[in-house]
Structure formats: structure tokens, C-alpha cells
C-alpha positions in Angstrom: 0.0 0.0 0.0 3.0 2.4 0.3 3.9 2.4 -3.3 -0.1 3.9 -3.6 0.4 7.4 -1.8 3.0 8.7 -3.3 1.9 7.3 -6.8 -1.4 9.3 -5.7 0.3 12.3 -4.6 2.7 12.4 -7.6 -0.4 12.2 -10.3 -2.7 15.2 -8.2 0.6 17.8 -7.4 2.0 17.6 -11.1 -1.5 18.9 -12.8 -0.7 21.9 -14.1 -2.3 25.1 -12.6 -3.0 27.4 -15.3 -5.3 30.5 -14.1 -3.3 33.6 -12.8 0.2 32.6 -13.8 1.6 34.8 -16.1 4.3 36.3 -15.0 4.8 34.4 -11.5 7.7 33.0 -10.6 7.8 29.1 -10.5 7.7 28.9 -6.6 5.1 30.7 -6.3 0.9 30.5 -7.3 -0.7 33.5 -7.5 -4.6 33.4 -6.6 -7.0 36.3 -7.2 -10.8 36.3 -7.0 -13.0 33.6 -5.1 -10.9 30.3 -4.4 -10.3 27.7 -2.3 -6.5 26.7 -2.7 -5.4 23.1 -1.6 -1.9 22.9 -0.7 0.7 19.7 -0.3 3.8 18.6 -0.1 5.5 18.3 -3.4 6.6 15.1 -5.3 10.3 15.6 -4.2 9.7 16.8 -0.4 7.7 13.4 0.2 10.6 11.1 -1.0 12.6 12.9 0.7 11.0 11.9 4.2 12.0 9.1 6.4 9.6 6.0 6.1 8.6 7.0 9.9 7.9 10.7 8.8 6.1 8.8 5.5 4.0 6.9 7.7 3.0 9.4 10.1 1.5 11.3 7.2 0.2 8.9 4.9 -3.8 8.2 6.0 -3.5 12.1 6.3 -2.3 12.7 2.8 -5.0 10.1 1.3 -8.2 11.7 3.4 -6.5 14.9 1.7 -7.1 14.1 -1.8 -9.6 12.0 -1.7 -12.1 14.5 0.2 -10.6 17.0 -1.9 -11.6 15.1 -5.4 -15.2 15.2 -3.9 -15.9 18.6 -3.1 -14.8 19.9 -6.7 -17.9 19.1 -8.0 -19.4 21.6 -5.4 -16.7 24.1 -6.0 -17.3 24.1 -9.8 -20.9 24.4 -9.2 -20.7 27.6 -7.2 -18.0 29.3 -9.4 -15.0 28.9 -6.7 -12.0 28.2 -8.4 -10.1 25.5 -7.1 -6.1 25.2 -7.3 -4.0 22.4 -5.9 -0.7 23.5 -5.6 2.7 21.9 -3.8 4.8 25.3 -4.5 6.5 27.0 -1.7 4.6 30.1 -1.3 0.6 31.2 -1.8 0.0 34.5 -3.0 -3.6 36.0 -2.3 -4.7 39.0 -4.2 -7.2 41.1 -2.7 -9.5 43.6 -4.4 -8.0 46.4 -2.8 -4.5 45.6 -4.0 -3.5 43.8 -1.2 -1.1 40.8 -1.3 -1.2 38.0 1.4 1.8 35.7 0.6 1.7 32.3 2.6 4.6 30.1 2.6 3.6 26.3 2.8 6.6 25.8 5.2 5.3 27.6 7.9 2.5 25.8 8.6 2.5 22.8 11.3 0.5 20.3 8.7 2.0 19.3 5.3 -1.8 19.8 3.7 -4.2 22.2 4.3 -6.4 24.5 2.3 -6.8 28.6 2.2 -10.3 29.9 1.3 -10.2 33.8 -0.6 -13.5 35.2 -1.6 -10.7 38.5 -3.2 -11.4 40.5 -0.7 -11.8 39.4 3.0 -8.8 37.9 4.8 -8.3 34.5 3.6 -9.5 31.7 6.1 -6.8 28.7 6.5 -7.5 25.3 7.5 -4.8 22.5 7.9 -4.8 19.3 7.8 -7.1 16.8 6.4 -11.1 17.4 6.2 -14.0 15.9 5.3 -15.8 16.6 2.4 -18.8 17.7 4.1 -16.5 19.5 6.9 -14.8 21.4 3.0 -18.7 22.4 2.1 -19.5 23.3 5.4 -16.7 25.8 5.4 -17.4 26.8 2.1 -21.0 27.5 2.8 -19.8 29.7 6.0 -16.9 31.7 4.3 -18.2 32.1 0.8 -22.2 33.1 2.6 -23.7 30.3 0.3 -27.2 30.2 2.3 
């Protein structure tokens, strides 16, 4: 089963992310306008780990993208744009020209996911959640009801 998650990991980090990235620099995704960004640890940084490190993560990284494969069916039908990234740093632009840049190594989980609706401060979660738990803060953040 361990050759599965990084086989998993591997085929969700490296699709390509292609809205609002002209011009940025490779380490960096820039995000504008209502999104829900889905970070992780990129192909290299996970075989990198110790097996202990590996398997201390591993149900983690599988509730990851497996919730998040659910909930893109709800993001799509609510127009929030969904990104799934593994590059160092998160850049958030806000209507009022203001950049929040996030970098993915200062957070205490290796997944997580940051909610912008452009122009409130982003809300971050880490870790793994449900896809219900996703929705449910969708619903709150993006005032869906």
C-alpha cells in the first residue's frame, strides 16, 4: 500500500495550474478572485522523508485528496475556483491591491487549504477534512445560504 500514496500524490501535485500565472515566478501561485486553494507537499519533499515521517502522514495525505476530489464538484458548481498546488509560497490577491503571501513551510501540517473570496482575509485550514467539513466551510466563508 505504500507504493499507492506517493503514486497518488505524484499524479494530483503535477497537474498543471493554469489560471493567474503569467508572470509568476515558478515557486510561487498567485490566486485572485474567489478560491479555495489546496496545498501539499510536493513530489520531491515526500521522497525525501523518512519511512517514519512517511508513515505518520500517509492516512493524512490520502483523506486529503480524496475528500478533496469530492468537493470539486461543489466548488465548480458555485463558481470557486479550485487550485491544488505543492509550490513554496501562496499569494492572495485582494480587491484592494493587497497581497497576502503564505509560505507552505510555515505551517504545522504538510496539507491544508486557504479559502479567498478577493477581498476578506483568507480563512486557512490545515490538515485533512471531510468533504462535508470542506462544504460546510465553504458554505460559511463564501455566505452560500
Amino acid at each position: 500500500m505504500r507504493i499507492a500514496y506517493p503514486v497518488l500524490i505524484f499524479l494530483i501535485m503535477t497537474v498543471p495550474v493554469f489560471a493567474g500565472q503569467t508572470g509568476v515566478p515558478e515557486d510561487m501561485l498567485n490566486v485572485s478572485g474567489k478560491a479555495v486553494v489546496f496545498f501539499g507537499p510536493a513530489w520531491a519533499e515526500y521522497v525525501a522523508m523518512s519511512d517514519e515521517e512517511k508513515d505518520k502522514i500517509d492516512q493524512m495525505l490520502y483523506d486529503f485528496y480524496h475528500y478533496r476530489g469530492k468537493v470539486l464538484p461543489f466548488l465548480e458548481l458555485h463558481n470557486i475556483q479550485e487550485f491544488s498546488t505543492a509550490r513554496p509560497k501562496i499569494q492572495i490577491q485582494l480587491a484592494d491591491d493587497k497581497k497576502i503571501v503564505y509560505f507552505r513551510s510555515g505551517f504545522d501540517k504538510v496539507v491544508g487549504l486557504i479559502m479567498t473570496d478577493g477581498h476578506r482575509e483568507p480563512r486557512i485550514f490545515l490538515g485533512a477534512a471531510t468533504d462535508s467539513n470542506i462544504i460546510d466551510m465553504c458554505y460559511d466563508y463564501f455566505d452560500l445560504r
